[in-house]
C-alpha positions as CSV (number, residue, x, y, z in Angstrom):
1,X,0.0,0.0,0.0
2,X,0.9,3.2,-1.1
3,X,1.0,6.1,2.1
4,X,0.1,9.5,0.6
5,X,0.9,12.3,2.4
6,X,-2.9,12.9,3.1
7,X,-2.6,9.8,4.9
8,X,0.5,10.6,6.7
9,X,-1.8,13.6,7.9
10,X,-4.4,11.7,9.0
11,X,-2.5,9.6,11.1
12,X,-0.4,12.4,12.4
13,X,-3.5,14.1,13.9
14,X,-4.7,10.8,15.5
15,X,-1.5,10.5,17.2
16,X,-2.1,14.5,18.4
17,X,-5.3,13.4,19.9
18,X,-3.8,11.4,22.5
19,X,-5.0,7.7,21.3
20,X,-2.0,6.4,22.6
21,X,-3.5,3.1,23.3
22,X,-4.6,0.5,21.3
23,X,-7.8,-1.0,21.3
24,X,-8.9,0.7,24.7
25,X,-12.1,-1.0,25.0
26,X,-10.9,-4.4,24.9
27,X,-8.4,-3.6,27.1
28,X,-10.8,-2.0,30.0
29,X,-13.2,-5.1,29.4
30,X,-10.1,-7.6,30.3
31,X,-10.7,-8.8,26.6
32,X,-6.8,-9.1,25.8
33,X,-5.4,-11.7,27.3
34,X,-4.2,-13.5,24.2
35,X,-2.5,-9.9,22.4
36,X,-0.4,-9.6,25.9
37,X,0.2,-13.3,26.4
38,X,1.7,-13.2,23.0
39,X,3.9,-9.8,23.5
40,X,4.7,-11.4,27.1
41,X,6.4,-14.4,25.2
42,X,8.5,-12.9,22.8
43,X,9.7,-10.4,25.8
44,X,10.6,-12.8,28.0
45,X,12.7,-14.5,25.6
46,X,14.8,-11.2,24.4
47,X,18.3,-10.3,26.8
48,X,18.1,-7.7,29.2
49,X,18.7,-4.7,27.4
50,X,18.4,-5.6,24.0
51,X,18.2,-3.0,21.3
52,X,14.5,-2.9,20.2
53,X,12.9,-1.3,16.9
54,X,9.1,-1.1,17.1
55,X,7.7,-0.2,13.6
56,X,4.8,1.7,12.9
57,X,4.8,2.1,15.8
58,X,2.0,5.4,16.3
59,X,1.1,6.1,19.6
60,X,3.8,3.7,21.2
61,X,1.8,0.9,22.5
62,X,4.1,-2.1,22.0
63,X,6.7,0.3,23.5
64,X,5.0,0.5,26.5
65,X,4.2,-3.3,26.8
66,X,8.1,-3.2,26.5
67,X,9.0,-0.6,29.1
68,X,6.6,-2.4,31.6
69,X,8.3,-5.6,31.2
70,X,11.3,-4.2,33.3
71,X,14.1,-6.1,31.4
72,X,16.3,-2.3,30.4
73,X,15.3,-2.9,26.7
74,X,16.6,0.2,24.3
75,X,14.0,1.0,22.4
76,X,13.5,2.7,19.0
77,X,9.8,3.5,17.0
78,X,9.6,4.7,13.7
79,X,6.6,5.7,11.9
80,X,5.2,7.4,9.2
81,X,3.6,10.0,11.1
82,X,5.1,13.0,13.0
83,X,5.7,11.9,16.5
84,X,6.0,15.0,18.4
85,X,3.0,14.2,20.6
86,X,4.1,10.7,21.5
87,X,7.7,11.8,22.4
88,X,6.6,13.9,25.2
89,X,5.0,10.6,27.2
90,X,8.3,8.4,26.4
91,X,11.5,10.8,26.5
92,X,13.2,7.7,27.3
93,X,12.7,6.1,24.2
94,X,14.3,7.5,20.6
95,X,11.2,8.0,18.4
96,X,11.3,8.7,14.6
97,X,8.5,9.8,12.7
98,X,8.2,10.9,8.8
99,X,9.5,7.2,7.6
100,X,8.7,5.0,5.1
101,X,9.3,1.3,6.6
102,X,10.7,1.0,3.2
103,X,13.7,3.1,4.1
104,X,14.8,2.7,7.6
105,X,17.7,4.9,8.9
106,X,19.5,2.4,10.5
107,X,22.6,0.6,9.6
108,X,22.8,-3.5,8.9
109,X,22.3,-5.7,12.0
110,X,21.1,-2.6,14.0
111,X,18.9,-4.4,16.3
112,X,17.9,-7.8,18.5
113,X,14.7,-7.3,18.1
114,X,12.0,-6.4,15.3
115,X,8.2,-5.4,16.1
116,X,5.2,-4.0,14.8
117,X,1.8,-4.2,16.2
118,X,-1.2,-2.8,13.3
119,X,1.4,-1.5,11.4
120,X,4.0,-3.2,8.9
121,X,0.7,-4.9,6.8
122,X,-0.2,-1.0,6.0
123,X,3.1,-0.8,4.1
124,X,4.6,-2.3,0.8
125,X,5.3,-5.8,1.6
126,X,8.2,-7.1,-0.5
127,X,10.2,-3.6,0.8
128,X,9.3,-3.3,4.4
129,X,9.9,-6.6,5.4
130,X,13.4,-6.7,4.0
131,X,14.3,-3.7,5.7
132,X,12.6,-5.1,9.1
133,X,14.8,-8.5,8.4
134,X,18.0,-6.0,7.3
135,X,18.3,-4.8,10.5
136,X,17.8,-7.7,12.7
137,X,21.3,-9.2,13.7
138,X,21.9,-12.7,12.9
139,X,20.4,-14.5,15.6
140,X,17.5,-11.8,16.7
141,X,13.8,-12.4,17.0
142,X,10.7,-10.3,16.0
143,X,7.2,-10.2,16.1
144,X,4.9,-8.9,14.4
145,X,1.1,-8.5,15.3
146,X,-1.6,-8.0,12.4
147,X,-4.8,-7.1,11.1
148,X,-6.8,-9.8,10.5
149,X,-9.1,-9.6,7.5
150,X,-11.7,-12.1,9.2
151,X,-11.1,-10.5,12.7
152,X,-13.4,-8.8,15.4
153,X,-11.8,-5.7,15.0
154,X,-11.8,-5.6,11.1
155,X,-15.3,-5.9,11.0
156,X,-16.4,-3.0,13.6
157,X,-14.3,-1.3,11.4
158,X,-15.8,-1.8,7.9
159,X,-19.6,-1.6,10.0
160,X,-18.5,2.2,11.2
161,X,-17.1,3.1,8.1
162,X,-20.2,2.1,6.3
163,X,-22.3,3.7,8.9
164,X,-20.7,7.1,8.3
165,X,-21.3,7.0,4.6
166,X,-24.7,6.3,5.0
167,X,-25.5,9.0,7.2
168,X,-22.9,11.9,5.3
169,X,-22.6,10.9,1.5
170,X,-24.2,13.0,-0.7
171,X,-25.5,15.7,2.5
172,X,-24.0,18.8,2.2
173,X,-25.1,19.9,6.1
174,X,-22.2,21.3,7.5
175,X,-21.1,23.4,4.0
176,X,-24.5,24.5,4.4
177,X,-23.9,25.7,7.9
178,X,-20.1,27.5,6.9
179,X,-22.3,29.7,4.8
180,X,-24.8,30.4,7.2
181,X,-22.1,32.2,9.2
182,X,-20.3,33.9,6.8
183,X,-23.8,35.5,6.2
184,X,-23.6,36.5,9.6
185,X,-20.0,37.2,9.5
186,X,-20.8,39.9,6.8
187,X,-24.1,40.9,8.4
188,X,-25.8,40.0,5.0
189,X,-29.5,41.0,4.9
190,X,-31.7,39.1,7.6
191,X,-34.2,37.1,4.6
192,X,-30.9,36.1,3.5
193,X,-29.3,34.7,6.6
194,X,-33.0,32.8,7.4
195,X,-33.0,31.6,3.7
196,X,-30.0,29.8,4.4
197,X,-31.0,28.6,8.1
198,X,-33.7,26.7,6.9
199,X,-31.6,25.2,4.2
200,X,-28.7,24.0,7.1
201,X,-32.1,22.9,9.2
202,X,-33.3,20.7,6.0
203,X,-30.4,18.7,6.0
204,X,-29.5,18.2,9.7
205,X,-33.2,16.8,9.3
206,X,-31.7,14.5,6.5
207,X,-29.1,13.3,8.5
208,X,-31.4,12.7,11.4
209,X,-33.2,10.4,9.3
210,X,-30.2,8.5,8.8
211,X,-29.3,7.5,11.9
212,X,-29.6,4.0,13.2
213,X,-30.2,2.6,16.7
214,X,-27.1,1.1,16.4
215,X,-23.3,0.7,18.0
216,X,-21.8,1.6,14.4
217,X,-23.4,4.8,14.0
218,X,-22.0,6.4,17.4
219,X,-19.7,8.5,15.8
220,X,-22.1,9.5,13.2
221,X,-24.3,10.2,16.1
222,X,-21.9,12.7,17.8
223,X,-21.6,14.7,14.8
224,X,-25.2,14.8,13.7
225,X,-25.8,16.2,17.1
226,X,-23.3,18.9,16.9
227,X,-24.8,20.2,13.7
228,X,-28.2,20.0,15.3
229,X,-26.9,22.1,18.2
230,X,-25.5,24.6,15.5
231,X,-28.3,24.7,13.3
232,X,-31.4,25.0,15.8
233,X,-29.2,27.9,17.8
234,X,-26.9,29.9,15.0
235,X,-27.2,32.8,17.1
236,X,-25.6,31.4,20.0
237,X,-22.8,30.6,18.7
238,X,-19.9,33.0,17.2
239,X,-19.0,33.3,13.7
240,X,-15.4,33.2,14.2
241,X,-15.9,29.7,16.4
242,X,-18.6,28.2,14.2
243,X,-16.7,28.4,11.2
244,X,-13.6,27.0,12.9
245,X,-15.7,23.7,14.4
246,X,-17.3,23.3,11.2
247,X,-14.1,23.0,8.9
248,X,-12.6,20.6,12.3
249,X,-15.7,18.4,11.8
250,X,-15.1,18.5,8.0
251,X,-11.6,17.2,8.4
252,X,-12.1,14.9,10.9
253,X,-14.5,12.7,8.8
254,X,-12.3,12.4,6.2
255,X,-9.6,11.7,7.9
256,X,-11.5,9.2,10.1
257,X,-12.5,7.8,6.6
258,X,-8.8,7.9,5.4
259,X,-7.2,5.7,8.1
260,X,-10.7,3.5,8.3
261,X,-10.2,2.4,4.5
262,X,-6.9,1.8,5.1
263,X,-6.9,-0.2,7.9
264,X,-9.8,-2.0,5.9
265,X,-7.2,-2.7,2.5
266,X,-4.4,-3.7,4.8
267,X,-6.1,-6.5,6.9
268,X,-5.2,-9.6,6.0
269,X,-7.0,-13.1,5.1
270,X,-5.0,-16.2,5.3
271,X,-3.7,-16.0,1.8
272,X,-2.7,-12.6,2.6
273,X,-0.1,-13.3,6.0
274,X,1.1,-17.0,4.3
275,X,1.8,-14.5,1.7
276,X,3.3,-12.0,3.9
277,X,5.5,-14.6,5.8
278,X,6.7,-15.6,2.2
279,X,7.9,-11.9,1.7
280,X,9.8,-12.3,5.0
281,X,11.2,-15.7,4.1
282,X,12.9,-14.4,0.7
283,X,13.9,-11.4,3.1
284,X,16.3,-13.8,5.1
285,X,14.1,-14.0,8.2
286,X,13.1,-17.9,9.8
287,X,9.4,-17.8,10.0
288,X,7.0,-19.6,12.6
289,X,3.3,-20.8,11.3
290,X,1.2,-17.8,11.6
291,X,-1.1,-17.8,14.5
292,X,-4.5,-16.4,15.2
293,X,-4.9,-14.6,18.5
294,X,-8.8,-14.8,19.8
295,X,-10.7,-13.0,22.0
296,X,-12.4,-14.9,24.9
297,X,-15.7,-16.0,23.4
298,X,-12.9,-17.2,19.9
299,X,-13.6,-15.0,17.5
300,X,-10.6,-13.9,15.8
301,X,-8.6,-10.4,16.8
302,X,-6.0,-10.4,14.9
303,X,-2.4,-12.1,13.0
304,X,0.9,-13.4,15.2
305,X,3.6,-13.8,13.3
306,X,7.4,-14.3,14.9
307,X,10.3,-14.9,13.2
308,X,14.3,-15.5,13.3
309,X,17.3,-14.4,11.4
């Protein structure tokens, strides 16, 4: 897959927002005892204080797993967003954002260990995994946790995204609702200003209508009831502001749209990880029979996949 620099935005303004954590829910519910049972495993078997690169590694959460382990492991993230918000929470750890996993800046035989949780699948295969395998010294281990095309998570995924477009495509509320105060910005004539207020109201109405009474639709919900607010109360709210929360909303959905596709096109079926454990074979690396992890009740959450140089 191909990260555009759109992308690379998108996922640089999750990372602002403090999702630091993956899968939060799952984890409050006590839901994740096979994802940490795995990561457990592969850090028990790692040296004290080996040299650790986590790839893709976002808002740090294998990195933390790491850290809590209390085995002195000197740890390294790279990722194609700008990290700046995550480096503030681990100033222990040397964090690079604005790279490709298909051109690491690290010499040969850099590291003992090799990681990526929801990550490496995102990028081109054949090149990521031979730069993943390129810096692993000769005898080092990695892991590598990944989407799974089948999973739990997967589908929520493809359910919200789908949810979302039914709501927003083809409703125009909240350009509606930027013109309604740059009428007021300008202190255009009053009929005008109501002309346009009815037309935001018609299609908050619209996406009203949408709305399901269902778990998928939540953050649909959220933003169909901040453009309610705005349109049943323009006058409480200032231009300036208005304008400002409407072009955030705007840019939020797509980017929430961005990184959901994506996530969507880089989760993997079984062909897909025997195929992606064949790219880290020809790579160099000695790879174990991909693994599902489960969640309690079985259904699938995601890809295990650890390997050997």
């Amino acid at each position: 897959m191909h990260i555009t620099r759109e992308m690379q935005t998108a996922w640089t303004q999750y990372w602002r927002t403090g999702n630091f954590e993956s899968l939060p829910k799952d984890q409050a519910a006590g839901r994740l005892g096979a994802l940490e049972s795995a990561w457990g495993e592969f850090f028990s078997a790692l040296p004290d204080g080996a040299k650790m690169l986590d790839l893709a590694t976002g808002g740090g959460d294998v990195i933390r797993r790491a850290i809590a382990v209390g085995r002195n492991f000197r740890i390294s993230g790279v990722d194609i967003a700008d990290l700046s918000a995550v480096i503030v929470t681990l100033p222990q750890v040397e964090f690079i954002g604005n790279t490709e996993l298909s051109h690491l800046p690290f010499p040969d035989a850099a590291f003992d260990a090799v990681t990526s949780q929801f990550g490496i699948e995102y990028a081109e295969p054949a090149t990521s995994t031979r730069e993943a395998t390129r810096v692993l010294v000769r005898g080092g281990r990695g892991h590598f946790v990944l989407h799974h095309a089948d999973g739990a998570i997967t589908q929520g995924v493809a359910a919200n995204l789908a949810a979302e477009r039914a709501v927003f495509t083809g409703n125009n509320a909240s350009a509606l609702g930027k013109a309604v105060f740059e009428l007021r910005q300008r202190s255009a004539p009053q009929p005008e200003i109501m002309q346009a207020e009815g037309a935001l109201r018609n299609a908050v109405a619209i996406l009203q209508s949408r709305l399901r009474d269902d778990g998928a639709f939540g953050t649909a919900r959220n933003v169909v009831g901040f453009l309610t607010r705005v349109a049943g109360a323009p006058e409480a709210v200032p231009p300036t502001e208005a304008l400002h929360r409407l072009d955030a909303v705007e840019e939020q959905i797509r980017a929430r749209t961005l990184r959901k596709q994506a996530q969507l096109d880089a989760a993997l079926d079984r062909k897909g990880i025997e195929k992606f454990a064949e790219h880290m074979a020809a790579a160099g690396a000695v790879v174990s029979m991909p693994r599902e992890l489960k969640y309690p009740m079985g259904r699938p959450m995601a890809w295990s996949l650890t390997f050997s140089k």
